[in-house]
N, C-alpha and C positions, 0 to 999 in steps of 0.2 A: 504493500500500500504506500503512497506517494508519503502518507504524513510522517512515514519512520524515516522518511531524512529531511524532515525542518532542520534548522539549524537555526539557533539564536545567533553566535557569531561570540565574538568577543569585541567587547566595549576600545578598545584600542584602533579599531576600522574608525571608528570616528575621527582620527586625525591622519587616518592612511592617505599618501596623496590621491594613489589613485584609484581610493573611493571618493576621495573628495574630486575629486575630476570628474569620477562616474558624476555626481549630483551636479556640478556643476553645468554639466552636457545636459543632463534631466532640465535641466534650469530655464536653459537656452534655448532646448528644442519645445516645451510648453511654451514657453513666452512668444515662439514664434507662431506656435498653434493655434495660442488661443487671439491673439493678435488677428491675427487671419479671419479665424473662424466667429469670433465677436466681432470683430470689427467689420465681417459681412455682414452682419444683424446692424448694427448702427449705422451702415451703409444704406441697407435698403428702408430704414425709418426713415432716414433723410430723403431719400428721394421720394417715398410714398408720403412726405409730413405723416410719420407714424399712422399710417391708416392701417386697415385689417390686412390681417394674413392671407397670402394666396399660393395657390399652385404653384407660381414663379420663383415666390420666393422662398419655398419647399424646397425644391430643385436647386436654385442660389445658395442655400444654405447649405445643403447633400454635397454639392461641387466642390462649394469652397474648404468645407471642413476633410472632406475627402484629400483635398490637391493639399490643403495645408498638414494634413496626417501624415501622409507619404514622405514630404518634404522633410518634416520632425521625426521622425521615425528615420530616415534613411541617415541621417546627421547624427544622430546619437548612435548606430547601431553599434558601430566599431568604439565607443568609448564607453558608455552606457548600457549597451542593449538594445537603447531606444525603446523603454516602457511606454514615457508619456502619459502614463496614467497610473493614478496609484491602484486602481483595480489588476492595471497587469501586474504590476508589482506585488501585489498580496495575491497572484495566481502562482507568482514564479516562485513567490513563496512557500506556499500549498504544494506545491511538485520538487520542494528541495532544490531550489536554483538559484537562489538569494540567501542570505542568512536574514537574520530580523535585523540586526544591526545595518545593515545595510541599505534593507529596505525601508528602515525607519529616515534614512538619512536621502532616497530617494525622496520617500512622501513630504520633506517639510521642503526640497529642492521642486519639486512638482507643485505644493499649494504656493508658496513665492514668487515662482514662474506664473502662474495664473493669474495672481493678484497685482504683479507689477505691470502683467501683462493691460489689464483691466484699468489700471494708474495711468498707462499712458493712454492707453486707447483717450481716457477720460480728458485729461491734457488736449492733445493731440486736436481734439473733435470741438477746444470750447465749451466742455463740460457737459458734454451730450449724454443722455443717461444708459450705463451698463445695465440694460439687464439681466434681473436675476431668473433662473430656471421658474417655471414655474405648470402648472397643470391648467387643460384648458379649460372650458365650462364643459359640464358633466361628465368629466372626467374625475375618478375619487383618488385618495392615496392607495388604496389599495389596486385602483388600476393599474397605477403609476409603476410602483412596486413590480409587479407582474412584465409590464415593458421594460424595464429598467436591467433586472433577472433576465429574460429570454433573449432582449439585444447584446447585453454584455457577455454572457454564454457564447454565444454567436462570435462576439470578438475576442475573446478570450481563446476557445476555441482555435481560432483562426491562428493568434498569434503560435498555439500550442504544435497546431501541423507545420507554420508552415517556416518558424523562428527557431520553436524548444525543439522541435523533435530529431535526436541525434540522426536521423535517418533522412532526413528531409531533403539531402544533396543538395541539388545544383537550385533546388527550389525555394532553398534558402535567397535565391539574388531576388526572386519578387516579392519575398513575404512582405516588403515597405506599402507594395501597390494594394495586394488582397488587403490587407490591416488597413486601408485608406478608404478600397472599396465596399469592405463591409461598412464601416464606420458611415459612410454616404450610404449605402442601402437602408441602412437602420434609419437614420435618422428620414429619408422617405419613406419608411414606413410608421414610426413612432412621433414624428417631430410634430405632430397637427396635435398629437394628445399632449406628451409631457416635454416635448423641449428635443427630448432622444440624447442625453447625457452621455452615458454609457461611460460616466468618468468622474469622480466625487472632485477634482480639482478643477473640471473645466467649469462645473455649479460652482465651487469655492469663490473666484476668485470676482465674480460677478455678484455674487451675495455679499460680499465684505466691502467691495466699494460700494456699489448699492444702499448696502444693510436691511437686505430685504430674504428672511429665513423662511418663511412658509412653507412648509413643507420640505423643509431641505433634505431634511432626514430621509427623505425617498430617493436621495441621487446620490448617497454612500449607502444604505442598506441593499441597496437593490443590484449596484454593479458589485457589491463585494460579494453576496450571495451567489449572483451569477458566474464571478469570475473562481470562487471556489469551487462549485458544482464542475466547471469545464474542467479546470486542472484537475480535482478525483479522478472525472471518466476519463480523461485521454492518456493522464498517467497509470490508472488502472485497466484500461483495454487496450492499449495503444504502443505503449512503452513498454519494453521489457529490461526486466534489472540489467540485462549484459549490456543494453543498451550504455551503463551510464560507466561503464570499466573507463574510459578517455575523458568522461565528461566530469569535469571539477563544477562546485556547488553551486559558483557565480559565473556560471559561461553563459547564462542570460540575464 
């Protein structure tokens, strides 16, 4: 079973350089994501003078977050991993691929990048407002929950075939594209109900300059449950222990 090789780590990676470089690359490639992928949403308020949501801007938002995923992912891979989300990050945990020291030092490099990201956007635009995630009309938290679980599964998932898995060969050079185009699928299929997060830092960092919670607690419960669910099954049907004889703790 994947969870007999967690690894807490030792409190000492905290001042490793090159963990501190991993976070640091975590830092840079969110900020560039979410820059991107916000700053499409304040784009198209502006030109609609914030009017309703539509089709177009479904699709504009699916593109953008999509083209900006790949980009952020493809830039951290070789230093990082290229998490970009701390759901992946507490997946590669779950499958023994991180220690928690580690990870811990991703997730506060990930909410940072989100929230500076968010800082500027806010600058930048003349103080145009970040918004926060949030659920549509008649949509409940428990919908929410359920999209949040199934999308991140899905990404999760993806990251697992086509990044973690020691087998995965030459497939490894596209997994930045599939992790971008899941990520844009999901959010055409989720983005009209709760936003399609599928990432508790990209909600973080729009909630804090905002300071707008409602509900937030649906956009960390729902991608952590899903991003554990995926790493169990793929490390238990998927992964076989000889697979991991070359593979050290932190090779994602």
């Amino acid at each position: 079973m994947p969870i007999s090789r967690i690894a807490i780590g030792n409190p000492s990676e905290f001042g490793k350089a090159d963990a501190l470089k991993a976070a640091l690359a975590e830092f840079i490639s969110m900020l560039i994501f979410v820059f991107a992928g916000e700053g499409s949403g304040m784009a198209y308020n502006k030109l609609t003078n914030n009017g309703a949501a539509t089709p177009a801007g479904l699709v504009a938002a699916s593109l953008s977050h999509a083209f900006a995923l790949f980009v952020a992912v493809s830039v951290g891979a070789n230093i990082s991993g290229g998490h970009v989300n701390p759901a992946v990050t507490f997946g590669a945990f779950i499958g023994g691929h991180i220690t928690l020291i580690r990870g811990l030092l991703y997730w506060i490099a990930q909410l940072l990048g989100s929230v500076v990201a968010c800082l500027l956007l806010k600058i930048a635009t003349g103080g145009l407002e970040t918004s926060a995630f949030s659920l549509s009309s008649g949509v409940g938290a428990t919908n929410a929950l359920v999209f949040e679980i199934v999308m991140t599964f899905g990404l999760v998932y993806t990251v697992y075939a086509t990044a973690v898995d020691p087998k995965n060969g030459s497939l490894g050079t596209i997994a930045p594209i599939a992790i971008g185009f899941i990520v844009g699928a999901n959010i055409l299929a989720g983005g009209a109900f709760d936003g399609a997060s599928m990432n508790p830092a990209v909600s973080f960092g729009p909630a804090v300059v905002s300071w707008t919670w409602a509900n937030h607690w649906v956009y960390w419960v729902g991608p952590l449950i899903g991003s554990a669910i995926a790493a169990v099954v793929y490390e238990t049907f998927f992964i076989t222990p000889s697979s991991y004889e070359q593979l050290p703790v932190t090779d994602y």
